[in-house]
C-alpha positions in Angstrom: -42.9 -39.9 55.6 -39.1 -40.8 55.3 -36.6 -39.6 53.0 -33.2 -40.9 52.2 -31.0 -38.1 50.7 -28.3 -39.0 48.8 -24.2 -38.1 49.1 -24.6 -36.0 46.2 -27.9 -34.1 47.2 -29.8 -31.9 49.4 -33.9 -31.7 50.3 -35.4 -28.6 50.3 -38.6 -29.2 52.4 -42.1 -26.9 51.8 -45.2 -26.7 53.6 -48.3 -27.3 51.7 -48.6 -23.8 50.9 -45.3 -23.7 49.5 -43.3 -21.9 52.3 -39.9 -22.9 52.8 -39.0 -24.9 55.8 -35.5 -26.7 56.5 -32.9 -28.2 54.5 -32.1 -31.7 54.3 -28.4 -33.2 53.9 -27.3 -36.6 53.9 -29.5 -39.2 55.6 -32.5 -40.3 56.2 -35.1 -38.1 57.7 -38.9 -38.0 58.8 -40.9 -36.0 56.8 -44.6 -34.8 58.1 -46.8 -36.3 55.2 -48.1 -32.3 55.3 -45.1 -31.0 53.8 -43.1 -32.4 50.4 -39.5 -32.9 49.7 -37.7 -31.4 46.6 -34.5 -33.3 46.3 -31.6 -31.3 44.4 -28.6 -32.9 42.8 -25.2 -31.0 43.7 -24.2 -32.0 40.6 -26.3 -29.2 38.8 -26.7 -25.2 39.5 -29.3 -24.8 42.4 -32.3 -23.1 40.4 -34.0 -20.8 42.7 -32.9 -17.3 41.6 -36.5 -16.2 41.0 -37.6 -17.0 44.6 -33.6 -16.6 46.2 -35.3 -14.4 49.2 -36.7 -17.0 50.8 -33.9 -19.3 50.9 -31.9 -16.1 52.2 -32.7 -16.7 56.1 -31.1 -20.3 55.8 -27.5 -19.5 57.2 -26.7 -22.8 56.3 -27.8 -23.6 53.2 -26.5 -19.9 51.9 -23.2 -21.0 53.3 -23.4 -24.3 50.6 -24.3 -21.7 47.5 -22.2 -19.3 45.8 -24.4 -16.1 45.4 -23.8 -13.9 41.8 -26.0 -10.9 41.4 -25.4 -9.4 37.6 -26.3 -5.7 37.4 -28.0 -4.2 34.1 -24.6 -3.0 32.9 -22.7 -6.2 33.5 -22.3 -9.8 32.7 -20.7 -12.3 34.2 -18.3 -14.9 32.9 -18.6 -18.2 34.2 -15.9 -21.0 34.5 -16.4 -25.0 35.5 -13.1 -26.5 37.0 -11.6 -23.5 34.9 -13.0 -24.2 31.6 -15.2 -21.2 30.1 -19.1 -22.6 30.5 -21.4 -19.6 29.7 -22.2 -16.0 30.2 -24.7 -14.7 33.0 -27.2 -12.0 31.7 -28.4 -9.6 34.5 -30.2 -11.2 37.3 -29.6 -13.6 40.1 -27.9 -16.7 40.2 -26.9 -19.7 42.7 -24.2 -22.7 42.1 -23.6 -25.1 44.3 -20.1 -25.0 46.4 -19.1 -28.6 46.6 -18.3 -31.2 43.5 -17.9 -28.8 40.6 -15.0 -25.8 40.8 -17.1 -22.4 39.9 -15.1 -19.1 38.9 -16.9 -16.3 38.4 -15.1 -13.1 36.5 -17.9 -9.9 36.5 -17.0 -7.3 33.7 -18.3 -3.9 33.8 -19.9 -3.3 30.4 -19.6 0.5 31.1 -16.2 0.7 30.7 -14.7 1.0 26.8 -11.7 -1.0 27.2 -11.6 -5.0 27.7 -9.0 -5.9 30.1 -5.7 -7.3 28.8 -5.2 -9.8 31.8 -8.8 -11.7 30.3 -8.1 -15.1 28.2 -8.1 -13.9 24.3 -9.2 -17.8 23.6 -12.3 -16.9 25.2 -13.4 -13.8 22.8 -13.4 -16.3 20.0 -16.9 -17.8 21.9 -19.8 -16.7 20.0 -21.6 -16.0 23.5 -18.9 -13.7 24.7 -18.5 -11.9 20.8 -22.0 -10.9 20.9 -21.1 -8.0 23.4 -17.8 -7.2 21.5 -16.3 -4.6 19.3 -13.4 -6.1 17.5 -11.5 -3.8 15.2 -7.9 -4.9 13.0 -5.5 -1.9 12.4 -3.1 -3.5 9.5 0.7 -3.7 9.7 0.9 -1.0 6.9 -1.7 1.1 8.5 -2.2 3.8 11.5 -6.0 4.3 13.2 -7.8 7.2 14.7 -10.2 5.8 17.6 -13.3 8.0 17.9 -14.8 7.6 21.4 -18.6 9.2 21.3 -17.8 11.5 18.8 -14.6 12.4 20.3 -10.6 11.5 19.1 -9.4 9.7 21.4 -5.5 8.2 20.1 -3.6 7.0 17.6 -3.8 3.6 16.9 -0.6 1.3 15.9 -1.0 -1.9 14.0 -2.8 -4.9 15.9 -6.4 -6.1 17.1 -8.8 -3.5 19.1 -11.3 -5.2 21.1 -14.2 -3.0 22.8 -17.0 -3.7 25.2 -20.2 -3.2 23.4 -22.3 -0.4 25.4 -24.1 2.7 25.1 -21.3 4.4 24.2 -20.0 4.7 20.3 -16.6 3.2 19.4 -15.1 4.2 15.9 -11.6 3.5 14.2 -10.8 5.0 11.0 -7.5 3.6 9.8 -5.3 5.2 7.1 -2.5 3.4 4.6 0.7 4.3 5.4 2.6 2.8 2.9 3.7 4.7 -0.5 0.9 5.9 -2.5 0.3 7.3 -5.8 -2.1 9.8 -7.5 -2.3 10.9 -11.5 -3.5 13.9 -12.8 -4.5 12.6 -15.8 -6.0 14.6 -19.3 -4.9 18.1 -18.0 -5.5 20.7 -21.1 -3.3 23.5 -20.6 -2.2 26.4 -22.6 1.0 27.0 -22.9 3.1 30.6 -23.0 2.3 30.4 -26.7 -0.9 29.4 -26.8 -0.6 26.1 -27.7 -2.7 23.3 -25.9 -1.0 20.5 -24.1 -2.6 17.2 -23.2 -0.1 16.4 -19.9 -0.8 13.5 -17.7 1.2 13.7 -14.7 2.5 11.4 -11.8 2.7 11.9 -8.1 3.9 9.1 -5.5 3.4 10.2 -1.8 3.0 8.7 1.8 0.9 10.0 4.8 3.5 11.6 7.1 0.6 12.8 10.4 -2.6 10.8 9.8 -4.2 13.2 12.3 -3.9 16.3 9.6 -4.7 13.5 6.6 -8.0 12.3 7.8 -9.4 15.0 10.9 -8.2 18.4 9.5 -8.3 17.7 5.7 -11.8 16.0 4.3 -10.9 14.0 1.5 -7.2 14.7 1.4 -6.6 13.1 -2.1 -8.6 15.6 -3.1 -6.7 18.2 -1.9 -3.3 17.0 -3.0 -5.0 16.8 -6.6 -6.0 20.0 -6.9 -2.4 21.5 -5.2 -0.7 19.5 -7.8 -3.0 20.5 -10.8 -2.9 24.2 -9.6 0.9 24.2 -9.3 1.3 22.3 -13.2 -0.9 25.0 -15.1 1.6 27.7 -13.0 4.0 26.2 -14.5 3.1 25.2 -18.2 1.9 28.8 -18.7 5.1 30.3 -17.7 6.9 28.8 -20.9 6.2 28.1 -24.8 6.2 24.5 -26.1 9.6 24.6 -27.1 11.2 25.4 -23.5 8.6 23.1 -22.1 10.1 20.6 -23.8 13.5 21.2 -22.9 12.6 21.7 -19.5 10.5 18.4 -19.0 12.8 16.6 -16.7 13.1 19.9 -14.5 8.7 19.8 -13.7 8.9 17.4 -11.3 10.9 19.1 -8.8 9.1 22.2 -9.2 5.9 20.9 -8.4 7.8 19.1 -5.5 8.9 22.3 -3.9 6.1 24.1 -5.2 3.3 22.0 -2.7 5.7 21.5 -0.3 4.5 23.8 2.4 0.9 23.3 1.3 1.2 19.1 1.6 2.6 19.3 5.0 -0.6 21.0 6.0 -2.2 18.2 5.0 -0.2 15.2 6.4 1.3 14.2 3.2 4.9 13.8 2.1 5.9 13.7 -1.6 8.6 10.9 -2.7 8.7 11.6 -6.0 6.4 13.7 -9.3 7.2 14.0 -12.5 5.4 14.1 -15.9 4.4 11.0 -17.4 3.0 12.0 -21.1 2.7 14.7 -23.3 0.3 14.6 -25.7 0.4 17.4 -28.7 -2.2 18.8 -30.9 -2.4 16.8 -34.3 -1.2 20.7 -36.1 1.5 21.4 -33.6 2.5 17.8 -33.9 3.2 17.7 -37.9 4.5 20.6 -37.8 7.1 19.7 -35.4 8.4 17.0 -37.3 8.7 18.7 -40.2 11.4 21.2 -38.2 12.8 18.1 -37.2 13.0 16.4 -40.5 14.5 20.1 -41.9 17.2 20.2 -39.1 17.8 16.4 -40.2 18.4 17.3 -43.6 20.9 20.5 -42.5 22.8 18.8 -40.0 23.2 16.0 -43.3 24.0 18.2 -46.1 26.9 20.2 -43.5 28.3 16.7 -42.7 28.1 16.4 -46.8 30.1 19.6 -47.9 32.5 18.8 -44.6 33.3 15.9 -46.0 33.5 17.0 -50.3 36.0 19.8 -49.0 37.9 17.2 -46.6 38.3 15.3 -50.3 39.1 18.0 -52.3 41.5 19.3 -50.1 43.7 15.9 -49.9 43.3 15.9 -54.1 44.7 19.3 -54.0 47.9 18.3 -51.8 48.1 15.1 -53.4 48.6 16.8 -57.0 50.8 19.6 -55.3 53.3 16.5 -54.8 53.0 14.8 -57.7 53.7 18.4 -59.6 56.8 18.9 -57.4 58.2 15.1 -57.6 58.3 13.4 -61.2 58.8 10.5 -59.6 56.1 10.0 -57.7 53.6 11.2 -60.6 55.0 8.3 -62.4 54.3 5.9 -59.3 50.9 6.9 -59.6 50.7 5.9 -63.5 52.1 2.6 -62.0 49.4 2.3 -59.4 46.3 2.9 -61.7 47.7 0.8 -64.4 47.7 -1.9 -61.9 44.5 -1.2 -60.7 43.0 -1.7 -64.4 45.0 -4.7 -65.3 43.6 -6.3 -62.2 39.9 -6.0 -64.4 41.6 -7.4 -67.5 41.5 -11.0 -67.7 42.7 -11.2 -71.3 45.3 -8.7 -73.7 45.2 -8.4 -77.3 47.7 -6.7 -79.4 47.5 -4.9 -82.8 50.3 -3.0 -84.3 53.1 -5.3 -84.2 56.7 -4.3 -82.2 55.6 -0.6 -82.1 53.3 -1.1 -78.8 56.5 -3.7 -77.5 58.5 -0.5 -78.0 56.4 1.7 -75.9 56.0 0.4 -73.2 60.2 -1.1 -73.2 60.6 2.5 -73.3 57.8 3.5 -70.5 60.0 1.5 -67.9 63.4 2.6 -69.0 62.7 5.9 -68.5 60.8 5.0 -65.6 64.7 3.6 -64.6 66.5 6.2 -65.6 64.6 8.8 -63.5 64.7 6.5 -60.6 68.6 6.0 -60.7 68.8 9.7 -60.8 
């Protein structure tokens, strides 16, 4: 039988029983009628990697294939004229040489990290994500990796990608920015025995995230109960009165107070201070009614101040007019202007007599003056 092969093709020609025999390239060839002819295109990968080892003898048609063997551990990415086409699994595969541009990049599955120099764009296929890790560190945050178990480094902000394998892959990341805690509803007693209801106010940042999140568990926690331990100290040290007094000066107690103990921990404090007091109903009344009493001193002291600040000017003022005539009868003058300023109208009775008294009110008032 003849058979034309194509430019783009090969024959692969089998005996009857299906035992490979020659290869045919471009032309036209004899065929025994015995044997058959499978033709295949160039164009497409050469499908024979279940039955590769008998193709293997053919120097010559070996020499037109690109061989990939995938181990168990690996897979294989594979490009066409350098665009990303599909991942190879395990097993064996064949491509044809000619026509169609084949890359091949092999990636060891065993290893933990992926290599930088790989194309990111490629990750983003959903074939090549299935045997990824992907883990995001945020600009405000730090991350712990865990390899099997084990710490491994510190993390800095960005994207963590991770072959998927046997072997486990962890990140626990941590906010770094400034935080803030409350110890809220804290009954204490006071020095006094009185009870306080005290809500108090902490804002802190993570200064070693390896002491915050490997060598503390939970260490919120722990700067709670340093903070809460360190208040009652404090509160029980003084009655309700100095407490009071000394409310602005907490804070920095407490501050210097956990100092040593928050370090230990991986924490830093920015600032504390108390945000509310809240007072028995009793203590409460009872401490407005001092107030309202000091009220009502510090008013009647400002009262008598004032009544002896008066009396004392009255006294001075009627020393002068006891020592100068003159200026007792500027006084009459003043007064009797002041109450004619209320009259609006005058009426007489008694004829020249009142004329005559007052006539004689100003000339003496004119004598004394020229003298």
């Amino acid at each position: 039988m003849i058979y034309t092969i194509g430019e783009n093709s090969v024959g692969l020609v089998y005996s009857s029983q299906n035992n490979y025999i020659k290869l045919l390239e471009l032309g036209t060839h004899f065929v025994s009628p015995m044997n058959k002819v499978h033709v295949h295109s160039k164009l497409m990968p050469f499908e024979a990697a279940s039955y590769l080892n008998i193709f293997i003898k053919d120097e010559k048609l070996m020499s037109m294939l690109h061989l990939v063997e995938v181990r168990d551990n690996e897979i294989v990415l594979l490009y066409e004229n350098g665009n990303f086409k599909r991942v190879l699994t395990p097993g064996r595969y064949t491509f044809w040489k000619e026509l169609i541009a084949y890359t091949f990049t092999k990636i060891d599955l065993s290893n933990i990290e992926v290599d930088t120099a790989l194309d990111k764009t490629v990750f983003m296929k959903p074939e090549v994500a299935a045997y990824l890790r992907l883990y995001a560190v945020n600009v405000y945050e730090k991350g712990l990796l865990y390899i099997d178990n084990k710490f491994e480094k510190i993390l800095e902000p960005g994207n963590y990608i991770f072959w998927k394998n046997a072997t486990s892959v962890n990140v626990i990341a941590a906010d770094m920015r400034q935080l803030q805690i409350e110890v809220s509803g804290q009954e204490i007693l006071t020095k006094d025995k009185a009870v306080l209801r005290i809500t108090f106010m902490c804002q802190y940042h993570i200064t070693d995230i390896f002491k915050a999140l490997v060598n503390v568990k939970e260490y919120e926690k722990q700067l709670y109960i340093l903070l809460q331990l360190a208040l009652r100290e404090y509160i029980g040290n003084f009655t309700i009165d100095e407490l009071l007094e000394k409310k602005e000066e907490i804070g920095s107690y407490i501050s210097e107070k956990v100092k040593e103990s928050c370090e230990n921990i991986g924490v830093s404090i920015i600032y504390c201070g108390i945000k509310d007091v809240i007072l028995p109903g009793e203590i409460k009344d009872i401490l407005n009614q001092v107030l309202v009493a000091e009220k009502k001193a510090q008013a009647n002291t400002i009262m008598r101040r004032e009544e002896t600040a008066s009396t004392r000017s009255l006294l001075n003022t009627a020393k002068l007019m006891e020592e100068n005539e003159l200026l007792f009868k500027l006084k009459e003058l003043e007064y009797i202007e002041r109450i004619s300023d209320k009259v609006s109208s005058i009426s007489l009775s008694g004829g020249n007599q009142i004329m005559e008294q007052l006539k004689s009110m100003f000339v003496s008032l004119r004598k004394d003056t020229k003298e």
